[in-house]
N, C-alpha and C positions, 0 to 999 in steps of 0.2 A: 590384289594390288590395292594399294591403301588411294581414296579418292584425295583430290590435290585440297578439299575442303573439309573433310573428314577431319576431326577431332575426336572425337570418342573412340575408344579402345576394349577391348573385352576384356573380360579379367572376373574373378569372384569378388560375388556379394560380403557384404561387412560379415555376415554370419557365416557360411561359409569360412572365409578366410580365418577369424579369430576361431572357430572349433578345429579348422587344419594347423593350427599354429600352435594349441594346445597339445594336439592330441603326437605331433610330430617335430615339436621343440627341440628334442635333440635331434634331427636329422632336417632340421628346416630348408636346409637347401634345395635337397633332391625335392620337397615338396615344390620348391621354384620352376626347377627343371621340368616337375609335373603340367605346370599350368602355361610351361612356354611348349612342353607339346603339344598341351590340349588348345591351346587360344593364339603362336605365331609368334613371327620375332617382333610384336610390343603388343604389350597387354598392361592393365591399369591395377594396382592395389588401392584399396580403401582406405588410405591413409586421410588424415589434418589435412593436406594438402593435395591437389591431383600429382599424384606419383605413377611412373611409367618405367615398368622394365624393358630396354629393348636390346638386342643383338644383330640385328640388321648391320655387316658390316659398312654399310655407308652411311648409315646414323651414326655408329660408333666412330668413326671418322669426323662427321662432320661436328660432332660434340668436343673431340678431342685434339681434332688436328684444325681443323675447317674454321673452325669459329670456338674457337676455346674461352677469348675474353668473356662471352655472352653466356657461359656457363661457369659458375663460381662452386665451391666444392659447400658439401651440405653434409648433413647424417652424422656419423660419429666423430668425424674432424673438427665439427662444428661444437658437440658437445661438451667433447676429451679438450678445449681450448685450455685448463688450467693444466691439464698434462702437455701438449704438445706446444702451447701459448703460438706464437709466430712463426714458426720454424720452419722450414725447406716443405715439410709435407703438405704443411696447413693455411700457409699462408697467400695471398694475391698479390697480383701487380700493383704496382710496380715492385712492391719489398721483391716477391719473389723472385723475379728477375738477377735484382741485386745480390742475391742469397744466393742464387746456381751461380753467379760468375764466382763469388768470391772464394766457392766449393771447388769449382770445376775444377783445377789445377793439381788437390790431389786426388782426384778419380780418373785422371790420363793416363790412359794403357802406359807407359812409361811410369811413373808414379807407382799402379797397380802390380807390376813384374815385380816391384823389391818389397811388396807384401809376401810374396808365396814363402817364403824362408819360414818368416812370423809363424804362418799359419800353418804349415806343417810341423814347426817347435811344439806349437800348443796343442793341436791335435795329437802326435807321441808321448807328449807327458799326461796327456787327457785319460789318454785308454793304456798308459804302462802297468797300472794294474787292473785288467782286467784278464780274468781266467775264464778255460773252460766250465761251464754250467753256473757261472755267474746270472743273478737276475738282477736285470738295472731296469728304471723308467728311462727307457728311449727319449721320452720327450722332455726330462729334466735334463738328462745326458747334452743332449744339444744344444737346451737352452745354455746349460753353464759353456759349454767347452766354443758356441757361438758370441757370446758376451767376452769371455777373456779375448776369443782374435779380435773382435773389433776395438777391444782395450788398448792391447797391445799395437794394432796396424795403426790407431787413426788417433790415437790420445797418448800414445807410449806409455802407457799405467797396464801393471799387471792388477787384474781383477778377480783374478782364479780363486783369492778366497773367499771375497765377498761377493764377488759374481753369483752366484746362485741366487742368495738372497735377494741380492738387488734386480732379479730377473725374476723372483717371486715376486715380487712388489711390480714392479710391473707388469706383470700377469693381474696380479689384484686389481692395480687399477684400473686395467681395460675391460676387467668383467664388471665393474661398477660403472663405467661409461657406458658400455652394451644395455646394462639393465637401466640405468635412468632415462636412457636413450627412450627405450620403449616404453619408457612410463604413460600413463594416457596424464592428463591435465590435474594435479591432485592438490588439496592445501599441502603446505610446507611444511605441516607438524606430521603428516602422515609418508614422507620423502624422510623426516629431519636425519635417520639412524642410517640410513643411503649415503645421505649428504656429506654425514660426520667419519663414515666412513671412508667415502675419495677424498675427503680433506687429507687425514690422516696419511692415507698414503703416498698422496702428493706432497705434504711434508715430509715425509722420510727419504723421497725420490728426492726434491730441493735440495737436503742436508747434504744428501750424497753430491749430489752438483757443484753445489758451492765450494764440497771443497776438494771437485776436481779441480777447477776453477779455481780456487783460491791456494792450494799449493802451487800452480802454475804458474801465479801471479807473483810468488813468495819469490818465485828465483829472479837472477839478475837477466835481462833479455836476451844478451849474448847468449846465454846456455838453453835457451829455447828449443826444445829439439823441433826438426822440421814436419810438423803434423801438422792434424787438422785442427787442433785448439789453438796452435799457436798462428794458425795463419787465420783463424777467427778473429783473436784477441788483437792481433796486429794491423787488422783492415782498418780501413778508415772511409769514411763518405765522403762527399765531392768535394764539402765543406770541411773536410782535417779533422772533424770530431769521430771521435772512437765510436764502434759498437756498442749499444748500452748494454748492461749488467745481465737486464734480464734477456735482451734475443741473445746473448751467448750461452745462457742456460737453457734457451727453448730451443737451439740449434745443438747443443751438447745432447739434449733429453733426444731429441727428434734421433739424433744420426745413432746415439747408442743402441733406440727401440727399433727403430727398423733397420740397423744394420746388423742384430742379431736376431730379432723377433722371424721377419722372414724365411731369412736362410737356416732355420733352426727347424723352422716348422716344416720347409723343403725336404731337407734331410730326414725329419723323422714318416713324414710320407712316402719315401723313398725307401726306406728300410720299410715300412709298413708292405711296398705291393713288390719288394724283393723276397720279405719271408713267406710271399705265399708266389713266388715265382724264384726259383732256387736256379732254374736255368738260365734266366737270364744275369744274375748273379754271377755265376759261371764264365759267361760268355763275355762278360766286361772283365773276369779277372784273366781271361787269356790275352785282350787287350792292350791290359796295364803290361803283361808280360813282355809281349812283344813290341811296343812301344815306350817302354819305358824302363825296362830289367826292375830294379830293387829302386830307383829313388825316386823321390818324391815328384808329380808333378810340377811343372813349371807354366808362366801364363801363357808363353808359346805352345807347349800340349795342349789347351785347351781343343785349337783348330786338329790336332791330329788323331785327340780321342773321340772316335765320331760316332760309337757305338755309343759308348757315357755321353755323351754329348747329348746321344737321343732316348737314352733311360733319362736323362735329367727333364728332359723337355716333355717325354711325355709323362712323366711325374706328377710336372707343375703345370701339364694340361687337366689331369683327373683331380689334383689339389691344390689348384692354385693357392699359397700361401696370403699376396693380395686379393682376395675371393671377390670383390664388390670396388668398383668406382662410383662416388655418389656425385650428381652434379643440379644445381639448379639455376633456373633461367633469369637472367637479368633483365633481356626486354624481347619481346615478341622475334619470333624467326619460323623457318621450316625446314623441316627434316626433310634430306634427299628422298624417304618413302612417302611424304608427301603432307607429313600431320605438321599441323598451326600450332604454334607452341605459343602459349601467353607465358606473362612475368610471373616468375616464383614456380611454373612449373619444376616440378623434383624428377629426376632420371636419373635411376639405377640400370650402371652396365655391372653384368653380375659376367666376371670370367668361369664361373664353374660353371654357369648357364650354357654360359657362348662357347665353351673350351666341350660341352656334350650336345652340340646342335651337327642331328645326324647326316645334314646336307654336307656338312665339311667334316665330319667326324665318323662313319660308318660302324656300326657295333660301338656304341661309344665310352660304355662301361668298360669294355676289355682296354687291358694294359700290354700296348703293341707299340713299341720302340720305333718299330720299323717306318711310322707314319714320319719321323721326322727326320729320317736317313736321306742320303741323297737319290733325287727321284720322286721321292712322294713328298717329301715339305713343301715344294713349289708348289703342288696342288694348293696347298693352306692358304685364302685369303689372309692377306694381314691383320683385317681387324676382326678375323674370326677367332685368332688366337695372340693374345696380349698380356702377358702373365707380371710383365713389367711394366703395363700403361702404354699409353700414345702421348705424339705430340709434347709440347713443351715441358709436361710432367712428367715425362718420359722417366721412368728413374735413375735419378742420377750415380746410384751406385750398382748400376748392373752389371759393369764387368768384375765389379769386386767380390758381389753375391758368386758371379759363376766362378772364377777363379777360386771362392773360399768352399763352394760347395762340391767341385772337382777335388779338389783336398782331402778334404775330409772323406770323401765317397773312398779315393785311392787308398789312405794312411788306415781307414778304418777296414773297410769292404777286403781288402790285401787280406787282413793277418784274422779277423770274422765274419761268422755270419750270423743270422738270428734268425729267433720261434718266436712266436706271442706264446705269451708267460699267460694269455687268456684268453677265452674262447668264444667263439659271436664276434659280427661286426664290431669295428671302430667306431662309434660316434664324434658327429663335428660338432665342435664349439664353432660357433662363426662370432666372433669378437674382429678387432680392427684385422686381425689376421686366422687365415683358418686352421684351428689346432686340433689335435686328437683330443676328444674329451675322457677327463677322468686317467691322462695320461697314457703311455705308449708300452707298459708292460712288456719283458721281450727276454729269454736267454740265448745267453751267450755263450757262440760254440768257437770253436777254434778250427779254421779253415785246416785243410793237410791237403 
């Protein structure tokens, strides 16, 4: 038990640390999960600043739900500020506040139910050509075919051709946020080929923006369709002045990146720990059978597919797609385990950490459905497993993510299944979200 004056935390030395981060760069996380068994639920890294991993779920609480103002977000939201500028993810109060109401309206379960059509369209036309013994990257597969529904559901623009693309560039520029992130303190000339780099692709992201945004603006208002761009562009402040220019671009970039970046990366983890578990694969397509015959799910089946229900949940327990909440301290307080938090303290809640802490997780590498079936999730503390945040940051599009990713799982998982097209573990990228490294390689077989 942590003393009520106790500040100091355990954790590795500078050396230490930078030789593990070297030698285990592509799989940095499990080295996390290393040192939260070896040192407890909070431990310190040797960062610029005093930095504190904790899992403690009433730290996690009281960081998130408790006293959230006193914790402002840090790390890579901080960095990516010319990719994400203002927007829903990155932004504080009061904006933020103003930003979820003006959201909120189309993320209600009512709103959500006359997405599922959308999303089932684009998913059949996604995989209509795909044969037996085909070899696709899984994890471009998702990126595009997740980019076009969130085109389609929340902007009415079909993306499907350029969607790729413009989900490469977004991938680009989150691996150059990642790497300047960790940059240690350098002159500018020795950064400048970094710099020029996220520039670059932050202009090509902009272009694209602009002229979602500016075909929108072309038409007469009445033909507005009722989205989420039009109901951006048409808000207004207390004071009758419109949205500015740019937080409709940082709220456009915001909702397009994490409304496909996650659930993209969901899915292809999904498929990653179905093609080395074939059974349970199976056991959800009797499911779909019996629950649903030939069509498509609807946002109602969500609550009746409770077997998918619980492949998906503990999916996003082994991978959570948000891997890391970053928060740092605005003025002095104390964690319910007892530690003195000064100003500018930094705290990392890592879900992949807290989502394999074996007190609420037993065996916690194995991929067991069963944990989140009725009966045993109740066991789960809440803030032991959080795969879409707490408290006010709660994400605001997570009935959308499961409804798209219920979709997708039925319309795809239904008519295949898949191998890795290669051999040896997956590697994590851990960028704003957690992805296979080096892509998702996979063939493709045809269910019978």
């Amino acid at each position: 038990m942590t003393q009520p004056s106790q500040r100091r935390a355990p954790g590795p030395g500078i050396v230490a640390f930078l030789g593990h981060v070297i030698r285990h760069r592509m799989n940095f996380v499990d080295y996390l999960v290393e040192l939260a068994e070896r040192h407890g639920d909070r431990f310190s890294l040797p960062m610029s600043v005093p930095t504190f991993v904790i899992r403690d779920p009433a730290d996690v609480k009281h960081l998130l739900v408790s006293n959230p103002l006193n914790y402002h977000k840090t790390g890579s939201l901080t960095v990516g500020e010319k990719l994400l500028g203002q927007g829903l993810v990155s932004s504080e109060e009061p904006l933020h506040g103003k930003e979820r109401k003006m959201m909120q309206p189309i993320f209600h379960k009512s709103s959500i139910a006359s997405f599922g059509e959308m999303m089932a369209r684009a998913t059949e036309r996604h995989i209509a050509g795909w044969k037996d013994g085909d070899r696709v990257d899984m994890a471009s597969e998702m990126m595009h075919l997740t980019i076009s529904i969130v085109g389609l559901s929340l902007f009415s623009i079909d993306l499907y051709h350029e969607g790729r693309e413009l989900g490469n560039e977004f991938g680009r520029a989150m691996k150059l946020v990642t790497r300047l992130q960790l940059l240690p303190p350098l002159p500018r000339w020795m950064t400048a080929r970094l710099y020029r780099a996220y520039d670059r692709s932050i202009a090509n992201i902009d272009a694209a923006m602009e002229k979602i945004i500016a075909d929108r603006k072309a038409l007469p208002q009445e033909q507005w369709p009722n989205d989420l761009l039009s109901m951006v562009l048409s808000s207004r402040y207390e004071d009758g002045t419109a949205v500015p220019d740019k937080l409709v671009r940082d709220e456009v970039v915001t909702i397009i990146l994490a409304g496909h970046e996650t659930v993209a990366n969901h899915l292809n983890w999904t498929w990653y720990l179905l093609s080395k578990h074939p059974e349970i694969h199976e056991k959800m397509a009797a499911e779909w059978e019996a629950v649903l015959g030939d069509r498509a799910p609807a946002i109602e089946d969500v609550g009746r597919l409770t077997y998918t229900a619980a492949v998906l949940a503990e999916s996003m327990r082994l991978y959570p797609p948000a891997w890391t909440l970053a928060r740092r301290a605005v003025a002095a307080d104390r964690l319910p385990s007892g530690m003195e938090v000064q100003p500018r303290d930094e705290f990392l809640m890592l879900q992949y950490v807290s989502h394999r802490n074996p007190e609420w997780f037993p065996d916690p590498e194995a991929f067991r459905p069963e944990r989140f079936e009725a009966g045993n999730k109740e066991s789960i503390p809440k803030f032991a497993y959080y795969p879409f945040g707490m408290g006010p940051r709660f994400c605001i599009g997570e009935g959308f993510a499961r409804l798209e990713a219920m979709v997708a799982m039925v319309l795809i998982g239904r008519r295949f299944r898949f191998e890795m097209a290669r051999s040896g573990p997956v590697g994590k990228e851990t960028l704003v979200t957690l992805r296979p490294r080096k892509g998702l390689p996979m063939m493709v077989r045809r269910r019978t």
